[in-house]
C-alpha positions, 0 to 999 in steps of 0.5 A, a space after each residue: 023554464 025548469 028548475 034544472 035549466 034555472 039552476 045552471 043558469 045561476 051558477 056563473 053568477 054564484 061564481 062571480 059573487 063568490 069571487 068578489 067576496 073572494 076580492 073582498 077578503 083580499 083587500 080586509 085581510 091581504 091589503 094591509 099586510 100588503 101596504 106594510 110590506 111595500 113600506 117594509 124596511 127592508 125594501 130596496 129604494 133608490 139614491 140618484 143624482 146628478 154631478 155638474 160643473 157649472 151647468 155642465 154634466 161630468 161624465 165617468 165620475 165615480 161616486 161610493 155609497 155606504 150603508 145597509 147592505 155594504 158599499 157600493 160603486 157607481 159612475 156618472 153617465 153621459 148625462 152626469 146622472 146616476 143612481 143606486 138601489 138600497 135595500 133599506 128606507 128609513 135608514 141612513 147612507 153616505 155618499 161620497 164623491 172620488 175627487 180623482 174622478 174630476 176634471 184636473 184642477 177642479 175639485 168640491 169646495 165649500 168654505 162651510 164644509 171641510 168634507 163638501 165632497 161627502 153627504 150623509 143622507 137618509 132614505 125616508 118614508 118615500 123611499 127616494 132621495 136625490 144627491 146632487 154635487 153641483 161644482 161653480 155657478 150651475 143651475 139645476 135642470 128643470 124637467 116639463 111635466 110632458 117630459 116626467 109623464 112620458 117617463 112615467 108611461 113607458 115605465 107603467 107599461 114596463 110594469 104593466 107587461 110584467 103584471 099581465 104575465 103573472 095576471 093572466 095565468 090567475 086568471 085561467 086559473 079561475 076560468 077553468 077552476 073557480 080558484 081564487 089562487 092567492 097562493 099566486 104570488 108566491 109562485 111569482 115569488 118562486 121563480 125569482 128565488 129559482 133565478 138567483 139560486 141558478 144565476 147568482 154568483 153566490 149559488 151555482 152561476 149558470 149563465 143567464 140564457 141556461 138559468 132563467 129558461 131553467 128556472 121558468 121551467 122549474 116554476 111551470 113544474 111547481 104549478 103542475 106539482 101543486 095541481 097533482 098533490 092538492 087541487 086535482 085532489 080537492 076538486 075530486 072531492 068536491 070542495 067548495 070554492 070558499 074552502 079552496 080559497 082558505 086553502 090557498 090562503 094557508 098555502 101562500 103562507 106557508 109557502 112564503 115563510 119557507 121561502 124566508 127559511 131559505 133566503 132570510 129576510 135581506 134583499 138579493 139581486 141577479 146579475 146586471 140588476 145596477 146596469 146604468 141607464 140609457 138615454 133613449 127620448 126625451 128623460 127616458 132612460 131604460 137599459 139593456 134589460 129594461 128593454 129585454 124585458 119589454 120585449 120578452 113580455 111582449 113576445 111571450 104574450 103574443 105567442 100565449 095569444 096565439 096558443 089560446 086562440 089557434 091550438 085545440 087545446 087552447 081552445 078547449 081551455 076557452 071552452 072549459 072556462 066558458 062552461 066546464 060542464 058543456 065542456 066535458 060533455 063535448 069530449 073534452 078532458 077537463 082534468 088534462 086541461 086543467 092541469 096544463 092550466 096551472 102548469 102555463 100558469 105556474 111557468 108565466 108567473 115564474 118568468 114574472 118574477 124574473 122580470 119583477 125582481 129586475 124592476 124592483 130591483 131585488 128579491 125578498 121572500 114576500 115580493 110577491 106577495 106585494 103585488 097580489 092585490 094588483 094582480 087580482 085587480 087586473 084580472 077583475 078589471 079586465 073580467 073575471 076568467 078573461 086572459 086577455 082582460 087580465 091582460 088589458 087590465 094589468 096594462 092599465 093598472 101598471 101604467 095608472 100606478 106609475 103616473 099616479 106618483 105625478 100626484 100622490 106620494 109614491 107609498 100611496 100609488 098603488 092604492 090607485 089601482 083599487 080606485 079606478 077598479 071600484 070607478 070602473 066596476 061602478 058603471 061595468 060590474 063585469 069588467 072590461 072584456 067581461 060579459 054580462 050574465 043572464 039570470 034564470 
């Protein structure tokens, strides 16, 4: 075998090396901003309850909660739940419960209490807190822990659709250029401030079916402009993928504080963010835009799928990430392809965004930069350069980092995610999907 064969036979490897130590990096210089950032005080949490009469749920009682952020108002359903996201933890909330609002002739009494219908509470480290108003002899029910992992499954896999479209373009990205993009999550980030800025009753109020497709556009043009004014010129000059790497590091800070700039450090929400719940089986409770979202990952994700394996130029774009130079050899123009790589790309992480900032709930100029780490964990637990391992693996990164709470303290659950991928890449260092790669 001759030096020239042995060169390029090393070549995927050096690229695999590189893109670990890229992974490396993250988790020494990313992670732990990252974890801070998921326990920033400003973060959205949530405030929920159940109102009873004796064992019984009270439906339609209206309850205020004050603190960070204004009052706000919400009602009991069917089931005498409710619930609430706040911008701040570690900081305190009243609640209060509209006597009115009761059946006639029943009202909260509590011969201690002068004011049993309010309660002061405060938001701690976890980011949680129940307020329940339990009215004559109730008891409070007992859910099955089948019953809580169920929920949590359907909620990961919420989660983990929502990841893999923003996955799976980083992935592409690194298939066909060898970036490690950590600039991606900003691009996460962009598409929900577009949403908001184009829906949000506060800006220009479009309704949603024009806003959101708008601002996913939007996003798939900041990926075509981010390849046009600085990728396209940087590969042209040959630019190592070390020193691309830096560059995108440079690029996500820059871009986030801009986008601070713009919106301040406070939390916004889109339209219909506090819809309440539906009962669907069992404790799962979803609403109409949990499941819209569900299904608009899935529908996206299936016609992605069928992109990449039925079009020409899917399949070139499969080519050029198996072997770029074979790639161009045969004709293909990489640099074209390329380019609508990252405008794919910058238009999935766009939508996930939009779905992000629904599951939250809320926007912050760093909310994507909180899930980055998660992002290049499915990628490489799927197999790096792999669009559908991204996808396998943010399916179990989101469904692992939503059970895991069963166990661990929810500020801890997605330090779970980094364990099953160092078990995994233990026993299969290629990934799931990931092939092994020869060695000249």
């Amino acid at each position: 075998m001759g030096p020239t064969t042995e060169t390029a036979l090393r070549r995927p490897r050096a690229r695999t090396i590189v893109a670990l130590a890229a992974l490396a990096l993250m988790v020494v210089g990313f992670f732990l901003p990252s974890a801070s950032a998921f326990a920033d005080e400003d973060d959205p949490y949530r405030i929920s309850g159940n109102v009873q009469l004796d064992g019984e749920p009270l439906e339609g009682v209206r309850l205020t909660i004050d603190g960070p952020g204004g009052e706000q108002e919400v009602e009991t359903d069917e089931n005498g739940q409710w619930r609430v996201g706040v911008p701040e933890r570690n900081a305190d909330y009243t609640v209060t419960l509209d006597e009115e609002t009761l059946p006639e002739g029943i009202a909260v009494v509590d011969p201690e209490d002068d004011t049993p219908n309010v309660k002061d509470v405060t938001v701690g480290p976890g980011g949680r807190v129940t307020v329940n108003f339990f009215i004559g002899e109730g008891q409070r029910n007992v859910t099955s822990f089948f019953d809580q992992l169920v929920a949590r499954v359907v909620q990961g896999i919420s989660f983990g659709l929502m990841l893999a479209l923003a996955a799976v373009g980083l992935s592409l990205v690194y298939g066909t250029t060898g970036i490690s993009n950590f600039a991606h999550g900003e691009m996460v980030t962009f598409g929900a401030i577009a949403a908001v800025f184009l829906v949000g009753p506060a800006s220009l109020a479009l309704p949603w079916w024009l806003g959101y497709p708008f601002a996913v556009i939007l996003s798939a043009l900041l990926g075509l402009v981010l390849d046009m004014i600085l990728w396209r010129p940087l590969r042209r000059k040959r630019v190592g993928v070390v020193q691309l790497m830096i560059v995108s590091i440079g690029l996500s800070l820059a871009l986030r504080y801009i986008f601070q700039l713009f919106i301040g450090g406070g939390t916004r929400q889109l339209p219909g963010a506090a819809d309440a719940k539906i009962p669907l089986f069992g404790v799962v409770q979803l609403s109409v835009i949990d499941m819209a979202s569900i299904g608009i990952a899935i529908v996206v994700i299936v016609a992605f799928a069928l992109w990449l394996t039925r079009s020409r130029l899917g399949k070139a774009t499969r080519a050029i990430s198996d072997n770029p130079s074979l790639a161009a050899a045969s004709g293909i123009d990489v640099d074209f392809v390329v380019r609508v790589v990252w405008t794919i790309a910058g238009g999935l992480a766009g939508l996930a965004g939009i779905l992000y900032a629904y599951y939250r709930p809320g926007i912050k100029w760093d909310m994507g930069a909180q899930v980055l780490l998660l992002m290049f964990a499915a990628v490489v637990l799927g197999g790096l350069g792999t669009a559908f391992g991204a996808l396998v693996g943010a399916l179990i990164v989101g469904v692992l980092v939503e059970v895991s709470t069963l166990w661990i303290p929810a500020d801890l659950k997605y330090a779970s995610a980094l364990f099953i991928l160092i078990v995994i890449l233990l026993f299969r260092p290629q990934g799931i999907l990931g092939r092994r790669e020869r060695i000249g």
